[in-house]
N, C-alpha and C positions, 0 to 999 in steps of 0.2 A: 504494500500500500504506500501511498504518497500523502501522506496525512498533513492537514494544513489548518491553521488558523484564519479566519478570516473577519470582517469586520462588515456590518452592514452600514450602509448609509442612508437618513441622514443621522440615524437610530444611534450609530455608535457599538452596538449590541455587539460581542464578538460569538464566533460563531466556533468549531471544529465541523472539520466533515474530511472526504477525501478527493483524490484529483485521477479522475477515468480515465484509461484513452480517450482523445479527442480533447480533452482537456478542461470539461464540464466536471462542476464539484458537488458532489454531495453531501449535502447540510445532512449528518447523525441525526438531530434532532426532531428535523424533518421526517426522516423516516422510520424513528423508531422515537415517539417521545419520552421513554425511559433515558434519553441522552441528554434532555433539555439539559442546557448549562453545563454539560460536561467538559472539560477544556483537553486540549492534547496532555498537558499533566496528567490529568485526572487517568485519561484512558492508559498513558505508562504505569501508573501506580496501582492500578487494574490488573496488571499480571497479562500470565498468557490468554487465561479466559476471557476478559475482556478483549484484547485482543484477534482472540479466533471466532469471538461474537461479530468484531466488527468484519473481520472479513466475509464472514455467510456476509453479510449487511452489505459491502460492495460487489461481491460477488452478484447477487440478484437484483444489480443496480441497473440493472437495462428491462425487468420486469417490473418497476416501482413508476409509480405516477412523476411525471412531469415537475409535480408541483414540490418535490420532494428533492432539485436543485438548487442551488443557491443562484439569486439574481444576478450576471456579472456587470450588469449595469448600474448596480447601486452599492456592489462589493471592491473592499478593500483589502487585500491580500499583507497578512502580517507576517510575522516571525514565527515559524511555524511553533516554539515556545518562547512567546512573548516576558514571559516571567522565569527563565530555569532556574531551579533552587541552587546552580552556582555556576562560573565559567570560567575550567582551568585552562589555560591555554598551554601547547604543548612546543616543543624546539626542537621537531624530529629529522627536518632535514638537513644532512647534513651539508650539502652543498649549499645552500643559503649560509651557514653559519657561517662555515671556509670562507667563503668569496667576502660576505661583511664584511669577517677581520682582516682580511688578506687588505679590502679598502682602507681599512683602517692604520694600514703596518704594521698588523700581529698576527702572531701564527697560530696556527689551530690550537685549540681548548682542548688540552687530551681527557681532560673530567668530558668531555662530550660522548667520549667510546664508554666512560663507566657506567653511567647509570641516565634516565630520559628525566629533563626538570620541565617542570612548565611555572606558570604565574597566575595568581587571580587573578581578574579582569569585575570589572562593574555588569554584573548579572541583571542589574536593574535600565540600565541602559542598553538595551536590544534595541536594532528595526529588522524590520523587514525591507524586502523591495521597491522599492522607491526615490522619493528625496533624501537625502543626506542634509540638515540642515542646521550650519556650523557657523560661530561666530570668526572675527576677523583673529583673533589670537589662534584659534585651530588650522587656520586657512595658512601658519606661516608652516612650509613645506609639507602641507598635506598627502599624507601616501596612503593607499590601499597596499593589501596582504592576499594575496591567493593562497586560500585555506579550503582545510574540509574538516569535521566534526563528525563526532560522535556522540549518541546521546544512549546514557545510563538507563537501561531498563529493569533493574532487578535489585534489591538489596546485597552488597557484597561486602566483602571485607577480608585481607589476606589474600585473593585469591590466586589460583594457580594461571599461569597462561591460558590454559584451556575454560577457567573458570572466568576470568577477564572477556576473554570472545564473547561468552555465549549471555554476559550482564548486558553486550550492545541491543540495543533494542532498534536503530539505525541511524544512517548517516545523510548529514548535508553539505550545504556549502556556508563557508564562513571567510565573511571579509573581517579583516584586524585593525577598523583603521587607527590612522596614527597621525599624530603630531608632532613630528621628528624635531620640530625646533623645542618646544617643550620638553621629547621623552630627552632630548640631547642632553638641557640641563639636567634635570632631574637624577638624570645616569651616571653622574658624576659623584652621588653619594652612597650608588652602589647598593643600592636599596629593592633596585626594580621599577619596570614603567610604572606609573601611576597616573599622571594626568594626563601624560602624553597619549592616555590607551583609553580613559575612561566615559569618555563621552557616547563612540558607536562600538558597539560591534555588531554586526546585519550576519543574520541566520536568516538561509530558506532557499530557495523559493519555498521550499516542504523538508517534512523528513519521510528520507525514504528508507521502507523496515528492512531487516536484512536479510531474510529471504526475499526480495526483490530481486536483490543484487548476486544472490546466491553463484550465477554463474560467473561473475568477475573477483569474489573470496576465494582467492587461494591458500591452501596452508604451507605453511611453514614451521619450522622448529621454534621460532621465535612468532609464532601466530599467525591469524590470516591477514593476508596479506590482497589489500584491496586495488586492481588494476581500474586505474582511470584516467585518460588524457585530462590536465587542467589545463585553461589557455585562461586570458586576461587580455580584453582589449580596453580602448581607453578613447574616445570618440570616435570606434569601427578599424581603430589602427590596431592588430595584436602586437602589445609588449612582451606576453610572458608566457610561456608553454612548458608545461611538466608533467609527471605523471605522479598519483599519489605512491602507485610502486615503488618510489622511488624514498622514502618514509624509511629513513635508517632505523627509527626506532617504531615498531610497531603500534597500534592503537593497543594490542591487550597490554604489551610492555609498561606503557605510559601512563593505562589503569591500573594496573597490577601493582606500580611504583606510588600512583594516587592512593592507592585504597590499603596500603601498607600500612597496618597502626594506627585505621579511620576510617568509616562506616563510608560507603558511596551508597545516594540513594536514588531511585529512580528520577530522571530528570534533571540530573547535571549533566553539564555539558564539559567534551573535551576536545579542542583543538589539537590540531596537529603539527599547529605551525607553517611555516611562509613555506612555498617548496622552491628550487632553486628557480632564479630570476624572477619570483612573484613578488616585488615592490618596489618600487623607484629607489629606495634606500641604495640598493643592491645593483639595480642596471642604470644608476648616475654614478656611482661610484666605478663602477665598472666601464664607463664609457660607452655602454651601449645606448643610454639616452644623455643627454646633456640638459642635469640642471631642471628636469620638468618635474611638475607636482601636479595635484590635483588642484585645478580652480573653479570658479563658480562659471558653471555653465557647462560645465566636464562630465559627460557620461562614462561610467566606469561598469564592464560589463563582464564579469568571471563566468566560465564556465565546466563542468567540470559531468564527463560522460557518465551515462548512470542517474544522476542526481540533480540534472538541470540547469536553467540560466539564472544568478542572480545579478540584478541592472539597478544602479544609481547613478540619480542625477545630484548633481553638489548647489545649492544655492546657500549664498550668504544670508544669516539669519544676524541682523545685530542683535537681537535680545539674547543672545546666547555666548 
């Protein structure tokens, strides 16, 4: 399933349902009103039962009335979890890291081969699809991040690699943006981003479960391992192409390391980090773009196979 958040208009109401072929969504609520007000939360915290409820439920989504759609004329597509009860981001690839420092004139972090770190992020600041909309202080060398996520479906703790895989409930796309002149300072007390990260980070279009994907999970001794081309383009021009195969440290690695010594509960989320050439940081440093950033008026468009397109547009908001 491709399970989405959505938002009616002018009502506000937000909605969960799911995204068909064709690309028509199905309002839960509509079809079955046992869902009234059930959020994609809700339905991870549900377990598998819920879950294998709602697929009979899209399953005989082509024998259900009409009326049992959501309108996409007066819908607003959000974060497929608008609210996740946390957002660690992860530092898996390793060629993004290399190339940073390399810009930087340092050499590789050999703590990067020992063990996978990630960072909190502001859990409360999600979008979704759409505008991006950033005051003049964020706008000083604004970068987007080609990412992809993971979302916690299962109570764990300790668990084994194999045990790690099987908490993923599934995956989407995650942009990291950033505020490089901000995270710059900040970094200097070696602390961690914090304001530089805090304002967007955009989940979605949807999350997609991981039997969907079932055919692109491969295994490995170090877990499965999900094949996907990422590309990034940035008003129709592509800057950035990678594969998430390419994810030194796996997603169960990353949980497995998260949930060491602390409960993971359904509905955190977990990044995976930039992958190599996914942000201006990385390809101005590198000389493959010169000096560009994100500006107001700048559509920024990731996509990543499997799991969909997500597009923003950047406009200057002073109040912010």
């Amino acid at each position: 399933m491709k399970l989405v958040t959505f938002r009616h208009l002018p009502s506000g109401t937000e909605r969960a349902g799911a995204v068909l072929p064709g690309g028509r969504i199905l309002d839960f609520a509509k079809a079955e009103p046992r869902y009234e007000g059930t959020s994609v939360l809700e339905i991870l915290r549900g377990g598998p039962a819920r879950m294998a409820a709602l697929r009979g439920l899209v399953s005989a989504a082509e024998d259900l009335p009409e009326s049992v759609f959501a309108d996409e004329a007066g819908l607003e597509l959000l974060a497929p979890l608008p609210r996740p009860v946390s957002v660690r981001d992860g530092y898996a690839f390793r060629q993004h890291v290399e190339t940073a420092r390399r810009n930087r004139g340092l050499g590789m972090i050999p703590e990067f081969d020992q063990f996978p770190v990630f960072y909190f992020t502001n859990h409360m600041a999600i979008i979704g699809p759409g505008d991006l909309r950033v005051g003049s202080r964020r706008l000083e060398k604004l970068d987007f991040e080609l990412e992809l996520f993971a979302v916690i479906g299962r109570r764990i703790t300790n668990p084994t690699l194999e045990e790690a895989d099987a908490a993923i409930a599934g995956y989407g796309i995650m942009n990291d943006f950033s505020a490089r002149a901000l995270q710059m300072e900040e970094m200097k007390l070696n602390l961690g981003p914090a304001k530089g990260k805090d304002f967007a980070t955009a989940l979605g279009p949807w999350l997609v479960t991981r039997d969907e994907l079932a055919p692109r999970l491969m295994p490995s001794p170090k877990g499965n391992v999900l094949t996907a081309k990422m590309t990034a383009h940035v008003n129709g021009t592509k800057v950035s192409e990678g594969d998430a195969s390419q994810m030194d440290w796996t997603f169960a690695e990353i949980i497995q390391r998260a949930a060491d010594g602390v409960v993971l509960e359904p509905g955190e989320v977990i990044g995976s980090g930039t992958v190599g050439t996914g942000c201006f940081l990385e390809l101005n440093g590198s000389k493959i773009t010169d000096n560009q950033w994100l500006r107001p008026g700048d559509t920024i468009t990731l996509e990543i196979d499997g799991l969909g397109t997500l597009t923003h547009r950047i406009v200057e908001d002073p109040t912010k």
